[in-house]
MARTOR-427794 format. One record per atom (N, C-alpha, C): residue in three letters; chain; x, y, z; atom name. Coordinates in nm, 3 decimals. Layout:
BEGIN
(rec ALA A (X Y Z) CA),
...
END
This chain:
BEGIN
(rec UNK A (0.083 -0.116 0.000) N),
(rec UNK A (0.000 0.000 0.000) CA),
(rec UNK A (0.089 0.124 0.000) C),
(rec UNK A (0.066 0.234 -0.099) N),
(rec UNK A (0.099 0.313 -0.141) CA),
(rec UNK A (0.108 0.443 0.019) C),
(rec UNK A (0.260 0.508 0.051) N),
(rec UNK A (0.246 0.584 0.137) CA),
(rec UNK A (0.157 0.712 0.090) C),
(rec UNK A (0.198 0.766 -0.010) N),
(rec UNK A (0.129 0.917 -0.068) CA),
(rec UNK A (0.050 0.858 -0.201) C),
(rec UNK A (-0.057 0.948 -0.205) N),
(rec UNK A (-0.171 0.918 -0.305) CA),
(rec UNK A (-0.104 1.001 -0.454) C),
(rec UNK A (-0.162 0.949 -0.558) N),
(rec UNK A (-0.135 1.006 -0.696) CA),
(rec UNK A (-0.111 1.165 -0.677) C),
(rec UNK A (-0.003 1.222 -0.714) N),
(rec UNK A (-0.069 1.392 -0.727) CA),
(rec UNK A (-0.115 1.476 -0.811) C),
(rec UNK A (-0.155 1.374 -0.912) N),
(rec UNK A (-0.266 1.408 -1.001) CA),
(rec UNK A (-0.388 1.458 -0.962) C),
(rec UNK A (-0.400 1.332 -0.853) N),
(rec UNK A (-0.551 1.375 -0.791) CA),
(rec UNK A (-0.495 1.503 -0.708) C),
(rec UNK A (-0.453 1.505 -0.636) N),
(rec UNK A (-0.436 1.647 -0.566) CA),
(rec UNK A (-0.484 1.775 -0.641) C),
(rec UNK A (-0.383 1.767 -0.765) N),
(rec UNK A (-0.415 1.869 -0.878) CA),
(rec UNK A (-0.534 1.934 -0.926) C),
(rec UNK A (-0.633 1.783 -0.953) N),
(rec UNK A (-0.715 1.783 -1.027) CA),
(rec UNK A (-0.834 1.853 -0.920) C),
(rec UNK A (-0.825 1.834 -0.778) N),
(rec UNK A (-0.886 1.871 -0.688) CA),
(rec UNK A (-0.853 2.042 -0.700) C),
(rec UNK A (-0.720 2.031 -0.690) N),
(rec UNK A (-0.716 2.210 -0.674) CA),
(rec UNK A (-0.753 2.279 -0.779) C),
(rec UNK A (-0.777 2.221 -0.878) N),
(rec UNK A (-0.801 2.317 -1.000) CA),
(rec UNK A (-0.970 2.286 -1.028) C),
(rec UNK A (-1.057 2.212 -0.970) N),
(rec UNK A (-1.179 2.270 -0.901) CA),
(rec UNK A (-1.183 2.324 -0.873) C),
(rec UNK A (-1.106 2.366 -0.727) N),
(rec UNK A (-1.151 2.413 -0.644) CA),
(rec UNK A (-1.135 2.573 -0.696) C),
(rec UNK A (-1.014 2.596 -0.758) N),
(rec UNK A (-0.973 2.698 -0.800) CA),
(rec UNK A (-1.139 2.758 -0.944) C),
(rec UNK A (-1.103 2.642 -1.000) N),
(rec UNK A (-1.264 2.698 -1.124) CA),
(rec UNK A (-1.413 2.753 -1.004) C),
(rec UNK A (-1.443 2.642 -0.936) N),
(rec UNK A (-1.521 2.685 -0.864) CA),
(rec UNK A (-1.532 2.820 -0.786) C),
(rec UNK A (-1.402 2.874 -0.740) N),
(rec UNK A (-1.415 3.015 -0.662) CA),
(rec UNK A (-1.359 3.117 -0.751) C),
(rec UNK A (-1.324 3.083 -0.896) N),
(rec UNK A (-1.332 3.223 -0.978) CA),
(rec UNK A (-1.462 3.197 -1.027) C),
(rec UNK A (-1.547 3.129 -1.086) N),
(rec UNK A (-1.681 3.135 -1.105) CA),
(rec UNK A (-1.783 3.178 -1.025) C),
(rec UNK A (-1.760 3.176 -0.869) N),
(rec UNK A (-1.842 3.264 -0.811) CA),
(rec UNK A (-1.837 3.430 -0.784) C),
(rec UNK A (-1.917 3.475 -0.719) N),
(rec UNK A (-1.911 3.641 -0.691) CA),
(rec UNK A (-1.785 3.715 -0.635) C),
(rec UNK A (-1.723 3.620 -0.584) N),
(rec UNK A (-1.647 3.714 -0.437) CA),
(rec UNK A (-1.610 3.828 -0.504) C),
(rec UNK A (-1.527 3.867 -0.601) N),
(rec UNK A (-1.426 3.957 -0.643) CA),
(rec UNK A (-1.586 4.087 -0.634) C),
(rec UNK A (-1.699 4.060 -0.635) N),
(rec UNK A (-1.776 4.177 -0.693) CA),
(rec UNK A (-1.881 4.209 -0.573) C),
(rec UNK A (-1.876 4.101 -0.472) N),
(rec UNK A (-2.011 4.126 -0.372) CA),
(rec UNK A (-1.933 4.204 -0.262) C),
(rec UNK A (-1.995 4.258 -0.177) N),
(rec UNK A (-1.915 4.309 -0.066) CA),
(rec UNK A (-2.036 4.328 0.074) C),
(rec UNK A (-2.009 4.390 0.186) N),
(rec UNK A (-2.134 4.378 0.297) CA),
(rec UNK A (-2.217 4.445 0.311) C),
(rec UNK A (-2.186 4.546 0.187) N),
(rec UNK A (-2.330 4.650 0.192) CA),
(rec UNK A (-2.382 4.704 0.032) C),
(rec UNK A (-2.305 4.611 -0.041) N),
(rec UNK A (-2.365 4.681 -0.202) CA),
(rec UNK A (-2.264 4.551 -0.278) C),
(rec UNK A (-2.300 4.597 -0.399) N),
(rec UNK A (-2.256 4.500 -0.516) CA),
(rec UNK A (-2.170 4.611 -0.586) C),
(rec UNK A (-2.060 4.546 -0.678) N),
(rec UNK A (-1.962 4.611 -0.742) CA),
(rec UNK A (-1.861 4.609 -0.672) C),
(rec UNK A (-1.778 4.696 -0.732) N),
(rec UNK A (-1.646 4.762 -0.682) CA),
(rec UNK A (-1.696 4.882 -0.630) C),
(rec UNK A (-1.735 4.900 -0.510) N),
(rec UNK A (-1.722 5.051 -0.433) CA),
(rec UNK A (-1.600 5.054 -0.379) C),
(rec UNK A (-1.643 5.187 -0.353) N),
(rec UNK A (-1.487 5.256 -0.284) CA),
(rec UNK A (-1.498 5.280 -0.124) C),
(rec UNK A (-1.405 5.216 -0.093) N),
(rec UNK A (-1.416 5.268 0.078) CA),
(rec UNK A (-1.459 5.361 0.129) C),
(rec UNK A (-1.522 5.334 0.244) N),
(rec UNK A (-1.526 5.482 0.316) CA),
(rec UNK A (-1.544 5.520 0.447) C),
(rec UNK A (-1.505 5.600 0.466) N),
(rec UNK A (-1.438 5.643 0.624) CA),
(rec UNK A (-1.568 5.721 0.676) C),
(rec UNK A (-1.598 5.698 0.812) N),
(rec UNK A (-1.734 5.808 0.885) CA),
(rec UNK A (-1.675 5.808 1.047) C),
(rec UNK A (-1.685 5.953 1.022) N),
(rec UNK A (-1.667 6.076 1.084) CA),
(rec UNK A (-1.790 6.147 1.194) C),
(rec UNK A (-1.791 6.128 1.307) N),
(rec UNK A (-1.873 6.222 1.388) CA),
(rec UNK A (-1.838 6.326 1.442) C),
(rec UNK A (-1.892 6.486 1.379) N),
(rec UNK A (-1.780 6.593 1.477) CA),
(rec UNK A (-1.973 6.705 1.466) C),
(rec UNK A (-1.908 6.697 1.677) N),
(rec UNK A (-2.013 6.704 1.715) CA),
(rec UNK A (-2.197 6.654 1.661) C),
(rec UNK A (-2.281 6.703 1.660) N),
(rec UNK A (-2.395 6.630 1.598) CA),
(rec UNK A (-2.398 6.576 1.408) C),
(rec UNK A (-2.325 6.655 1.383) N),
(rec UNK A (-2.319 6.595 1.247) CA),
(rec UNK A (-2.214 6.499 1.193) C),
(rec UNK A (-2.227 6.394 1.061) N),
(rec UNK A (-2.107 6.396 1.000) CA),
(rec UNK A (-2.066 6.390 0.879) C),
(rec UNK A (-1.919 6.323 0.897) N),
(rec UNK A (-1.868 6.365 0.737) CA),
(rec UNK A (-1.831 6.213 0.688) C),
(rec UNK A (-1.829 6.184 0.584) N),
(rec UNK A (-1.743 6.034 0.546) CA),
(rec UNK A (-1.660 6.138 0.442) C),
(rec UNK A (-1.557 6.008 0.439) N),
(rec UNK A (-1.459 6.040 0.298) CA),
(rec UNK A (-1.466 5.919 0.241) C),
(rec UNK A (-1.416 5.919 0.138) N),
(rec UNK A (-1.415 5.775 0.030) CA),
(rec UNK A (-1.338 5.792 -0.078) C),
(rec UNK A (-1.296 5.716 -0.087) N),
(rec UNK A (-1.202 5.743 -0.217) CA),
(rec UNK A (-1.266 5.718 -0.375) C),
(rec UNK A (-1.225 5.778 -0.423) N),
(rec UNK A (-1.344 5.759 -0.610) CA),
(rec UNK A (-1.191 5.790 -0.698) C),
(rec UNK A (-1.127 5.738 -0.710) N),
(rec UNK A (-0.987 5.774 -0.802) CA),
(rec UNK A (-1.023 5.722 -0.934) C),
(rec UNK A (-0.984 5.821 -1.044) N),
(rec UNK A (-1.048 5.753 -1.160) CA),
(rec UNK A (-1.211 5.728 -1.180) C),
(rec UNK A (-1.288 5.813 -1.099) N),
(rec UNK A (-1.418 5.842 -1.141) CA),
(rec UNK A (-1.444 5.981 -1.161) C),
(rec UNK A (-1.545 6.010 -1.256) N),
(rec UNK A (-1.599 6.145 -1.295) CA),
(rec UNK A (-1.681 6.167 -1.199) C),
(rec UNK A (-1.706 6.305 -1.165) N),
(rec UNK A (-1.805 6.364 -1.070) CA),
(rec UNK A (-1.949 6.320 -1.174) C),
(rec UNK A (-1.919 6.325 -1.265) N),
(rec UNK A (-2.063 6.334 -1.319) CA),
(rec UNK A (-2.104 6.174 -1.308) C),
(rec UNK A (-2.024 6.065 -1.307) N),
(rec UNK A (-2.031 5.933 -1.279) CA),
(rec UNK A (-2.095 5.920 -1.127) C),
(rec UNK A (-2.108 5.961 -1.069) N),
(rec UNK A (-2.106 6.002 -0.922) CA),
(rec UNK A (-2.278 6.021 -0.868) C),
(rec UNK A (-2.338 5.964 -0.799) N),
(rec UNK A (-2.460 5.982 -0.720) CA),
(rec UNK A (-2.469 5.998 -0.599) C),
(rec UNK A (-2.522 6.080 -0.502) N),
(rec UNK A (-2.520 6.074 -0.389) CA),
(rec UNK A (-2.635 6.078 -0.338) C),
(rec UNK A (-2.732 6.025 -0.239) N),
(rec UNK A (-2.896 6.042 -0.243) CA),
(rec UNK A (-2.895 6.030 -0.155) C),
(rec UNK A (-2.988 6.106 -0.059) N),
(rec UNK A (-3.002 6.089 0.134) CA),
(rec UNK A (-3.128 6.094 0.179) C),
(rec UNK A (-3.191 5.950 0.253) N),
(rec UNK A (-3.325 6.023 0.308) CA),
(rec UNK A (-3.296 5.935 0.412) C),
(rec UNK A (-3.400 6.047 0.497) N),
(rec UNK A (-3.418 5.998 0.663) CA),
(rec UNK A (-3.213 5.986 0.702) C),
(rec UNK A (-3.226 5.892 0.719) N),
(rec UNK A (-3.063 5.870 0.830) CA),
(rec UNK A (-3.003 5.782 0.723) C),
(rec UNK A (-3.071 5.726 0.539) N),
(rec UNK A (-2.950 5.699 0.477) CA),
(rec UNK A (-2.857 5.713 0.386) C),
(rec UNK A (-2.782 5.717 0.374) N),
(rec UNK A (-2.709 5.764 0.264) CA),
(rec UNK A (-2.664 5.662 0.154) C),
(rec UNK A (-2.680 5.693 0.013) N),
(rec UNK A (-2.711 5.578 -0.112) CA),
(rec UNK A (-2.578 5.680 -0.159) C),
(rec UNK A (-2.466 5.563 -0.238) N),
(rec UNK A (-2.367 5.614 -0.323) CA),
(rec UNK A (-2.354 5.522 -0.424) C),
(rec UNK A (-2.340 5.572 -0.545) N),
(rec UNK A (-2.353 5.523 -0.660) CA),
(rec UNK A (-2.297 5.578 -0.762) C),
(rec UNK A (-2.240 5.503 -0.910) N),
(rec UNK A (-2.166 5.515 -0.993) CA),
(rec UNK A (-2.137 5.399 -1.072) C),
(rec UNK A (-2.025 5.479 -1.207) N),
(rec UNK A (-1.955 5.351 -1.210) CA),
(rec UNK A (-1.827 5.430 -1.253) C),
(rec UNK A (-1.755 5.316 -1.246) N),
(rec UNK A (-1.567 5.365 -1.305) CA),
(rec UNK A (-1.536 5.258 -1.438) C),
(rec UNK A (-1.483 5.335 -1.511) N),
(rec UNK A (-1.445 5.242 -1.631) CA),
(rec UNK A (-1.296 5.219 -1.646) C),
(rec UNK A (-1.229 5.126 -1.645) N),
(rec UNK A (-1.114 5.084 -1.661) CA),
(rec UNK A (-1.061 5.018 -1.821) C),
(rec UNK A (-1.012 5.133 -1.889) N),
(rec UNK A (-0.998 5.107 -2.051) CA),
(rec UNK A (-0.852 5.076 -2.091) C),
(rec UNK A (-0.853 4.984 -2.186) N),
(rec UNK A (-0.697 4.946 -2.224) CA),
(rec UNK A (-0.656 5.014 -2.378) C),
(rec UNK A (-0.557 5.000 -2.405) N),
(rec UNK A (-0.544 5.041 -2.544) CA),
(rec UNK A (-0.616 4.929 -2.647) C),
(rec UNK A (-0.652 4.970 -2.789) N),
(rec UNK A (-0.691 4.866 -2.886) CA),
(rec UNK A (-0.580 4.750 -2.893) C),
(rec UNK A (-0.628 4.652 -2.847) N),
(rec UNK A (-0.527 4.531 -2.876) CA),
(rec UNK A (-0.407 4.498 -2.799) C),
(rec UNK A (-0.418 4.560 -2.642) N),
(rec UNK A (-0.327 4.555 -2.577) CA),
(rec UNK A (-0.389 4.396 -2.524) C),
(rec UNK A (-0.279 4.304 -2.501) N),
(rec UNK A (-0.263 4.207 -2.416) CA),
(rec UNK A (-0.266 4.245 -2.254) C),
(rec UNK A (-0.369 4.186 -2.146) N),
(rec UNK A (-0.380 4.260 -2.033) CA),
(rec UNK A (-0.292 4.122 -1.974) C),
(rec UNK A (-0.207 4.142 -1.891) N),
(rec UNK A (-0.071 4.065 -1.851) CA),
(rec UNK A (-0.189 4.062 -1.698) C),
(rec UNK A (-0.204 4.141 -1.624) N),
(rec UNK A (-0.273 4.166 -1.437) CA),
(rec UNK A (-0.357 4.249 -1.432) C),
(rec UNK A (-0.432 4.208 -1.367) N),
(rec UNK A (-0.585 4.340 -1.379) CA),
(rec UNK A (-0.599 4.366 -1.224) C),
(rec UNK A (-0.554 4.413 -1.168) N),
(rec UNK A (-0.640 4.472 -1.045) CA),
(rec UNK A (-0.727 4.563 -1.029) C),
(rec UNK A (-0.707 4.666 -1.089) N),
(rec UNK A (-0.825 4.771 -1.090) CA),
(rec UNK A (-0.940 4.740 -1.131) C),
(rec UNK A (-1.064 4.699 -1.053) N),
(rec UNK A (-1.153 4.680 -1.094) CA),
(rec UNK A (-1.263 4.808 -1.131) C),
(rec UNK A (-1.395 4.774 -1.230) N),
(rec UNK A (-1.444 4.844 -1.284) CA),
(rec UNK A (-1.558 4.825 -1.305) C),
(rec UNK A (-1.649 4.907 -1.360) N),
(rec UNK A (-1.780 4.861 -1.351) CA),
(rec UNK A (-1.852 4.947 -1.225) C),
(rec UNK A (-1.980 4.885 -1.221) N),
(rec UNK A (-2.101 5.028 -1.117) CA),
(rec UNK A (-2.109 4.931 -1.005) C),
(rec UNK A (-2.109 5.069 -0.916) N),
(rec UNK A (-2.112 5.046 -0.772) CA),
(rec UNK A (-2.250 5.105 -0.724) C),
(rec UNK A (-2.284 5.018 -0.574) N),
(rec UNK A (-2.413 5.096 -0.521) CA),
(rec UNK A (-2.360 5.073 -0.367) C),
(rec UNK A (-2.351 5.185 -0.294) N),
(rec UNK A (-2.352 5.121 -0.172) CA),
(rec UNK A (-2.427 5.219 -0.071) C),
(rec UNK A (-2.502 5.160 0.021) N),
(rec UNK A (-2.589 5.252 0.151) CA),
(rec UNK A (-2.535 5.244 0.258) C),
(rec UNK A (-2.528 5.318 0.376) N),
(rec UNK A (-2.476 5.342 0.465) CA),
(rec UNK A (-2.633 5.410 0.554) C),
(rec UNK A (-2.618 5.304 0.668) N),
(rec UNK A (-2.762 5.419 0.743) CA),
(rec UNK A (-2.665 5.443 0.837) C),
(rec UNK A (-2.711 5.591 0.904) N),
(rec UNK A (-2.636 5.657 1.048) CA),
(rec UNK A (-2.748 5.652 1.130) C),
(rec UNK A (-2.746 5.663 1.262) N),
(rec UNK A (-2.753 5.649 1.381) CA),
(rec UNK A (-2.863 5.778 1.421) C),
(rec UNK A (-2.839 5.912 1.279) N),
(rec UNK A (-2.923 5.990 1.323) CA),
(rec UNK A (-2.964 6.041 1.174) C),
(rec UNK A (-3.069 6.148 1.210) N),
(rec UNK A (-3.150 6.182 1.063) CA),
(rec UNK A (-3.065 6.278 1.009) C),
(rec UNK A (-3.065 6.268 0.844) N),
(rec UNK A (-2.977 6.372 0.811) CA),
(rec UNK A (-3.070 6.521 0.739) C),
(rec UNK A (-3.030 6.644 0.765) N),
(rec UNK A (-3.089 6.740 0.711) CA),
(rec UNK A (-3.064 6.688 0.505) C),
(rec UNK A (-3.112 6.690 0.475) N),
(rec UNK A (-3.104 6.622 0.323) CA),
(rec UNK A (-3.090 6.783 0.218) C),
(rec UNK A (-3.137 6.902 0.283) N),
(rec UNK A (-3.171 7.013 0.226) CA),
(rec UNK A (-2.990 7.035 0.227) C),
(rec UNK A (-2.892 7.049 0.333) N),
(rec UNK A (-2.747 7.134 0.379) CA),
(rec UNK A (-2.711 7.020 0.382) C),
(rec UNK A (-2.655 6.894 0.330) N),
(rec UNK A (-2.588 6.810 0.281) CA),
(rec UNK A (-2.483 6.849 0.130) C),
(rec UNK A (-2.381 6.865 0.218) N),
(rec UNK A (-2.272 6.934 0.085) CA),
(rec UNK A (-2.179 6.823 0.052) C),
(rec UNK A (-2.149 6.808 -0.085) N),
(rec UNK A (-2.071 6.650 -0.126) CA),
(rec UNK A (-1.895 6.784 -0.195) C),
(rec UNK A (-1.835 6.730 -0.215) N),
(rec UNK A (-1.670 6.810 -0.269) CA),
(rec UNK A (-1.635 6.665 -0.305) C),
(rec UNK A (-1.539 6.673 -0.402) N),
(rec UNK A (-1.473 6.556 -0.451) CA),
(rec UNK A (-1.330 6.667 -0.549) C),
(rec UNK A (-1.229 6.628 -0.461) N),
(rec UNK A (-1.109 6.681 -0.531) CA),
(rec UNK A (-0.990 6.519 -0.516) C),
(rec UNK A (-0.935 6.545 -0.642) N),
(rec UNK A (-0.797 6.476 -0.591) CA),
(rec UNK A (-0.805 6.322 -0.590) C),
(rec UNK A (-0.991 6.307 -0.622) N),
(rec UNK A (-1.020 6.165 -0.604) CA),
(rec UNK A (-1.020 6.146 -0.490) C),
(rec UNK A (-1.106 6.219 -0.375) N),
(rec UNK A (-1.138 6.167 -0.238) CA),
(rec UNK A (-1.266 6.291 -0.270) C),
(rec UNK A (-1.398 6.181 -0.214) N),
(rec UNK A (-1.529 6.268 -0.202) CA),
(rec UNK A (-1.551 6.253 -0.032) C),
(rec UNK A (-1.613 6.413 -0.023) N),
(rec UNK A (-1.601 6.439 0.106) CA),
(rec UNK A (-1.752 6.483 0.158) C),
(rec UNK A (-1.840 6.385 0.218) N),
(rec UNK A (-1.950 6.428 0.239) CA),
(rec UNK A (-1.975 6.498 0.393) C),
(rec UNK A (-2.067 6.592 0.388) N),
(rec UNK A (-2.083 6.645 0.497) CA),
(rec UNK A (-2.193 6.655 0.542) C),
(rec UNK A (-2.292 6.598 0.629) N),
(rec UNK A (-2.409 6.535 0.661) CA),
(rec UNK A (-2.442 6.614 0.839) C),
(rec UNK A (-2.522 6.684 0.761) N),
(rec UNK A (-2.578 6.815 0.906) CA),
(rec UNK A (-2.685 6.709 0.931) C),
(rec UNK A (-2.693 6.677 1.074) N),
(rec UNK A (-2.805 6.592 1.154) CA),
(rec UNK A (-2.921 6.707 1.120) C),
(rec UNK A (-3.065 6.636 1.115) N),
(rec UNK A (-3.166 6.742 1.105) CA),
(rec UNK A (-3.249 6.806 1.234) C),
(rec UNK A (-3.272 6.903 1.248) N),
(rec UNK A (-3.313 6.991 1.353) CA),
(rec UNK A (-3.408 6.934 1.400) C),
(rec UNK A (-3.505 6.876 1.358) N),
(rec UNK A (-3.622 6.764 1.409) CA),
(rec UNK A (-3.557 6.673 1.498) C),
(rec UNK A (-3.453 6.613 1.480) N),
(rec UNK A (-3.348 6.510 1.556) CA),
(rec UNK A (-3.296 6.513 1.662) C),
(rec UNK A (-3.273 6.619 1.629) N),
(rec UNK A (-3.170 6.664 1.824) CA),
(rec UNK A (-3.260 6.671 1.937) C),
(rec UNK A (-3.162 6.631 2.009) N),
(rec UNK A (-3.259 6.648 2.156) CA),
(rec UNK A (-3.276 6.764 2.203) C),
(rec UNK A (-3.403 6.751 2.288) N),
(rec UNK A (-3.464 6.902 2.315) CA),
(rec UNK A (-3.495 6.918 2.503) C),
(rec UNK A (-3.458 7.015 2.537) N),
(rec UNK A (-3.442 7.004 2.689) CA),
(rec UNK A (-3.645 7.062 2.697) C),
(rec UNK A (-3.674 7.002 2.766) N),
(rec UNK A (-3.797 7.026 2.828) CA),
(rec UNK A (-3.837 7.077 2.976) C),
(rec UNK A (-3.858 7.176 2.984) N),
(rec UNK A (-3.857 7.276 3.127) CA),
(rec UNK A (-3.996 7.207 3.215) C),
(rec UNK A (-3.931 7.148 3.346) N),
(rec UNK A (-4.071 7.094 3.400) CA),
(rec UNK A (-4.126 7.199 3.463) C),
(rec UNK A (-4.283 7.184 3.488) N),
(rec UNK A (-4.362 7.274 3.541) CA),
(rec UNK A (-4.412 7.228 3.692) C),
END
């Protein structure tokens, strides 16, 4: 009886296994949207806040930002183009439309919600709404 098995079979196993997990989603699903989104950072200074995110290689006009109640919807897409007839050797930059939501903790004024995007970092700034805040109540 044979100490180690064929390593054919080994092979033939890993290169399942390997077909099987490039055929599924991973590279495109993520925990709060589908695509390639872009990270993003949140910020509480005092009642309001800000996220940053990075969008490198996206157009502002590619760019959505939509807010109701306490969530915030970001959306787009980025296109990643090669020359005619270039051979692509490694692809990391991924491409294609993103959607991702983010709910906060409090309501956002949706009216004084200001978005900036320089440099390829968008910088949102999310005023809590005046309905929201707490209100001291004078007992009688």
């Amino acid at each position: 009886m044979p100490l180690f098995g064929d390593p054919f079979d080994a092979l033939g196993s890993l290169q399942q296994a390997l077909d099987s997990f490039r055929s599924s989603s991973w590279l495109t699903s993520g925990p709060s949207g589908g695509g390639s989104y872009p990270p993003m950072n949140v910020f509480r200074k005092g009642d309001d806040f800000i996220i940053i995110t990075e969008v490198p290689g996206i157009k502002k006009s590619d760019l959505q930002v939509q807010v109701k109640g306490s969530t915030i919807r970001l959306s787009g897409s980025k296109a990643v183009t090669y020359p005619d007839k270039a051979g692509v050797h490694r692809r990391e930059r991924l491409s294609g439309r993103f959607d991702r939501a983010m709910t906060l903790p409090v309501e956002i004024d949706a009216d004084r919600v200001k978005a900036e995007c320089r440099d390829g970092i968008l910088a949102l700034y999310l005023p809590r709404a005046e309905r929201d805040k707490p209100r001291s109540v004078q007992v009688q």
